[in-house]
N, C-alpha and C positions, 0 to 999 in steps of 0.2 A: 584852582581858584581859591586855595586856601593857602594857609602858611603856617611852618610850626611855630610859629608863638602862638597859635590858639589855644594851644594843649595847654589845660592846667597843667603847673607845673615845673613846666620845661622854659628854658631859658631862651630870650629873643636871639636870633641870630644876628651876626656883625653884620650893622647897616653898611654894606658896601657894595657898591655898580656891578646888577650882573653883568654877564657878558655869556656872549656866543647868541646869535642870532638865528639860527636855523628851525629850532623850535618856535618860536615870536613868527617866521615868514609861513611858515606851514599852517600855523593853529589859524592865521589871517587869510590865507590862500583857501583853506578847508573851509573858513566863513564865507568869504565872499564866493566860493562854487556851490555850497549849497542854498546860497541866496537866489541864486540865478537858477535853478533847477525848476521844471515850469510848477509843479503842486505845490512846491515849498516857498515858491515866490507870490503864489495867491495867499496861501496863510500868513506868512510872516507881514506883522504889519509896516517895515520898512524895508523897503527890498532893496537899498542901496544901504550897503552894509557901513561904508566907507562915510556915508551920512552920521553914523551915531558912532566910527572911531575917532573921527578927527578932531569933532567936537573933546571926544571925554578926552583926549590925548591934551590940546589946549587946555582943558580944565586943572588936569594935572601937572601940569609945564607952570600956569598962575601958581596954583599950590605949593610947587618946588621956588618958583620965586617970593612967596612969600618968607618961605623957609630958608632963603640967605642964596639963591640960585639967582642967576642971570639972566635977566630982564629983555634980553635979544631974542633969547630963545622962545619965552613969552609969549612975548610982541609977535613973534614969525609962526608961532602955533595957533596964535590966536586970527593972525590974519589968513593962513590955511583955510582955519576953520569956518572963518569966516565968507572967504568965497566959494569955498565948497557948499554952506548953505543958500547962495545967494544963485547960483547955479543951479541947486537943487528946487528952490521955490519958482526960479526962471521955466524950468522944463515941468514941471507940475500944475494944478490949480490949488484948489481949497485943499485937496490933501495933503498938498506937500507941508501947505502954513502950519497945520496941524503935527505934521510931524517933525518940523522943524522946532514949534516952539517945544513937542514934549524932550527934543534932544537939547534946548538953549536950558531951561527947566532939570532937567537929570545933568547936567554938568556942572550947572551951576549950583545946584546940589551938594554933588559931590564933593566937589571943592570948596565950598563952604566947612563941609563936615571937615574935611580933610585939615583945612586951617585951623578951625577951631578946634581941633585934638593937639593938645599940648607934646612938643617933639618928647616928653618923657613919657609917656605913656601912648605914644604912636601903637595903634590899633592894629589888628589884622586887616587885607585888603577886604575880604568875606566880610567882615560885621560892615567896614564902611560900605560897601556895594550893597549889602541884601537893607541899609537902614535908607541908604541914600533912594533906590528903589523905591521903599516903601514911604517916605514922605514925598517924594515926587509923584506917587499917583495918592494917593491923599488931597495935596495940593491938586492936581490937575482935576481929582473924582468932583473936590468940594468946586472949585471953580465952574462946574459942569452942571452939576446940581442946581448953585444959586446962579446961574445963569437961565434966562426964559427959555424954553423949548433947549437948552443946554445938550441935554443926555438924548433927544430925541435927532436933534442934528448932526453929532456923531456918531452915532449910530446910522445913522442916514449917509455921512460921507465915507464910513467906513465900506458900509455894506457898497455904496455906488465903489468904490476903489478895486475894493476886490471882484467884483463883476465887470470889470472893465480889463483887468487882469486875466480872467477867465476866458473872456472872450477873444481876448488876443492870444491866448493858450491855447485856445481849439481851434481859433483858424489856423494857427502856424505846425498845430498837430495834424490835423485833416489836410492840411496843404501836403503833410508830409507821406504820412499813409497809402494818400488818393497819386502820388506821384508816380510814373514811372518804374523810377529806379527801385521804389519800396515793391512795384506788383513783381517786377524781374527777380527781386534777391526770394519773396517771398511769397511769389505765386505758391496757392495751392498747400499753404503750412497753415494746417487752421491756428495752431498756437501763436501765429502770427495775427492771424487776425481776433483771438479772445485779447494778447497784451493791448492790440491799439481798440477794443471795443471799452479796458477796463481802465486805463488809461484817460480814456474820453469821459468816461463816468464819473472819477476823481475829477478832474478838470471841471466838470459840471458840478459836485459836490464842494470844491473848496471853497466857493463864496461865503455858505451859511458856516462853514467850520470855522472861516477868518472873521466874520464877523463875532460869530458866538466868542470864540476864544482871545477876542484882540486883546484881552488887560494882560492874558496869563503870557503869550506870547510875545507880545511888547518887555514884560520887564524878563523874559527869558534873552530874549535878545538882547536885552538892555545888558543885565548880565557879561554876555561874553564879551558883549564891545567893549564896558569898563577893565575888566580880564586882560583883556590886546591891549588898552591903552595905558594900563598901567605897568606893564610888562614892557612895552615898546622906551616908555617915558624915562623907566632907570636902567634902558641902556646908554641914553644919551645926556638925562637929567646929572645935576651934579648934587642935587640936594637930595635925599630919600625921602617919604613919604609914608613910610611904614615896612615890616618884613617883605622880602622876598616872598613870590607866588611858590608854592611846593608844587613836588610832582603831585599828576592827578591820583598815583599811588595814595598820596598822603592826606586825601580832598575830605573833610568835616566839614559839618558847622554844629550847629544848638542842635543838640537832642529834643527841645521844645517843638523845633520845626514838625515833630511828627502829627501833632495836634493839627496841623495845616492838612495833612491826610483824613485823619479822621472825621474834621466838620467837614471836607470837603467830600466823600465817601458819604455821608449822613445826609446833607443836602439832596445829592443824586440820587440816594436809596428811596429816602422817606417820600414819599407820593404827596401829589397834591400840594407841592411847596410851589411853584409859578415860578415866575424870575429867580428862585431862589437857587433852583436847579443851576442855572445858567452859571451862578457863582459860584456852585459847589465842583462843578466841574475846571473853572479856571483855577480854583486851588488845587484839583487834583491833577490838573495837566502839568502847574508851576512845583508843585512839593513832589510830584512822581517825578518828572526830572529831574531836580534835586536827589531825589533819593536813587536814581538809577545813576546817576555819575557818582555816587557813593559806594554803589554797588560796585561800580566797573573800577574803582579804587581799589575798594577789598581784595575782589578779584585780581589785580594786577600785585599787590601785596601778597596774597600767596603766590603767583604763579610766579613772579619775578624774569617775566619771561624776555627772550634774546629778540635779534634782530628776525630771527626763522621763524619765532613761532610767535613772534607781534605780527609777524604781517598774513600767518595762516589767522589769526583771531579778527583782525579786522576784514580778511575775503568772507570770512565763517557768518561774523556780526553784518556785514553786507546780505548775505544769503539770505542768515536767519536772524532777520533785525529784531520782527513782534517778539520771538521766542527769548531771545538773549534781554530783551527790553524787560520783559516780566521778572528772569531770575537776578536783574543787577535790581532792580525794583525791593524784590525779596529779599537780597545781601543786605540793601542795604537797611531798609527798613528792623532788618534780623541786626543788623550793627549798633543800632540804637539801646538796645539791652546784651547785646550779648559784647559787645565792642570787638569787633574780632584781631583785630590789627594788637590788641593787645595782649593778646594771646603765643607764647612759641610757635615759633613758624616750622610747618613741617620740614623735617631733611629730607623728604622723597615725594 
């Protein structure tokens, strides 16, 4: 989600059409399965992943046409996107409205920002996504605010959503346990019955976790979906709209970010802050990811590693997610002063 023009210094790369698709299908496949996973699907505040690509994908399709690109293509992303939301507010209530407009809002955004950057000084995708983010929930916060009862009634549709989510999670969990075919495979394995007693416990805990964390988790999602649509956009886009996305080897942004750590760390610490907490944790869940896909940058930068030992590190980081979560956390955090990537790379 970065790009080497970030680097002072170094020279933008030749704006021209990536190509090859298999990376773009996978990164979008990996989204949309962990969307549907049942704990991941109660946190995450839109769980139709395909809701917040097709939009930013038309957003960036307007942008390429403003930029001297073809106006059919536009026209055909926009009207995608357009019944994809009309679908989605159809099989919803109030929350879908909700998260409709934050997806009409963050693309329209985007594209905004994106037009108004002059094609000679086109930006990296990073600075436009993490700015476009950040004044769409601005806009949406203030909107919410000077609204009466505003901030009380999403919070109120939020938490009803995610409880609603929950509940459809433990029945279709306990339907599954209590079945049959689960007693025959796993009569009599207590291990069997601690993963579906701990299982049932997350399912009951992720409501107040999605309610607590909706802002940091919204623009983390927010995040990838711009990532996939702007990726998907100049395979097919004829105008560019800024560098190439780099590999995640190559993944920066502002060293400032780490300050998002630290108040958010201080928040959580210092006692007796109230609602303050609540915030200091949405920054630490938004800037600790951040800084753990930096870490796992680093990481991929020294190990440089092949097809055999990519796929032992992703069964490894499956296993042991918390542990590997902490030390790319750590790299990356340690990258901010020590910069490691720019250092000789060991020969062994």
């Amino acid at each position: 989600m970065s790009d080497t023009a970030s680097e002072p210094g170094t020279e933008a790369p030749e704006l021209v059409r990536e190509r090859g698709w298999w990376r773009v299908v996978v990164a979008t496949l990996l989204f949309l399965f962990v969307t549907v996973t049942p704990v991941v699907r109660i946190v995450l505040p839109i769980d139709q992943a395909m809701v917040l690509i097709v939009p930013a994908i038309a957003a960036c399709a307007i942008a390429g046409w403003w930029a001297g690109g073809r106006i059919a293509s536009a026209l055909a992303c926009v009207a995608v996107a357009a019944l994809v939301l009309v679908m989605f507010t159809n099989a919803g209530g109030s929350f879908a409205l909700l998260a409709c407009g934050w997806t009409v809002l963050l693309s329209a955004t985007f594209a905004g920002l994106v037009i108004l950057t002059p094609q000679e000084a086109r930006r990296s995708f990073s600075s436009q996504a993490f700015a476009s983010i950040g004044i769409a929930l601005l806009i949406a916060g203030g909107a919410t605010l000077a609204t009466k009862q505003g901030a009380a009634t999403v919070k109120q549709m939020v938490s009803a959503e995610a409880a609603k989510r929950s509940e459809k999670a433990l029945g279709e969990w306990r339907q599954t346990t209590q079945s049959k075919e689960w007693n025959d495979v796993f009569a009599g394995n207590p291990d069997a019955k601690t993963i579906a007693s701990t299982m049932e416990s997350q399912l009951e805990a992720a409501p107040e976790v999605a309610t607590s964390l909706f802002p940091s988790m919204l623009a983390l999602e927010s995040l990838i979906a711009l990532a996939i649509a702007w990726a998907v956009y100049h395979r097919f886009g004829r105008e560019r709209l800024g560098p190439p996305l780099a590999a995640l080897r190559d993944f920066r942004f502002s060293d400032q970010f780490v300050w998002g750590l630290v108040v958010g760390l201080a928040l959580v610490v210092v006692p007796g802050l109230g609602s303050l907490s609540v915030l200091g944790a949405n920054l630490l869940v938004f800037f600790g990811a951040l800084y753990a896909l930096r870490g796992v940058g680093v990481a991929l930068w020294f190990l440089s590693p092949g097809r055999v030992l990519m796929g032992f590190l992703i069964v490894f980081a499956l296993v042991f997610g918390q542990l590997l979560g902490i030390l790319a956390v750590g790299l990356g955090v340690g990258d901010t002063w020590l910069n490691w990537r720019a250092r000789a790379k060991p020969k062994t």
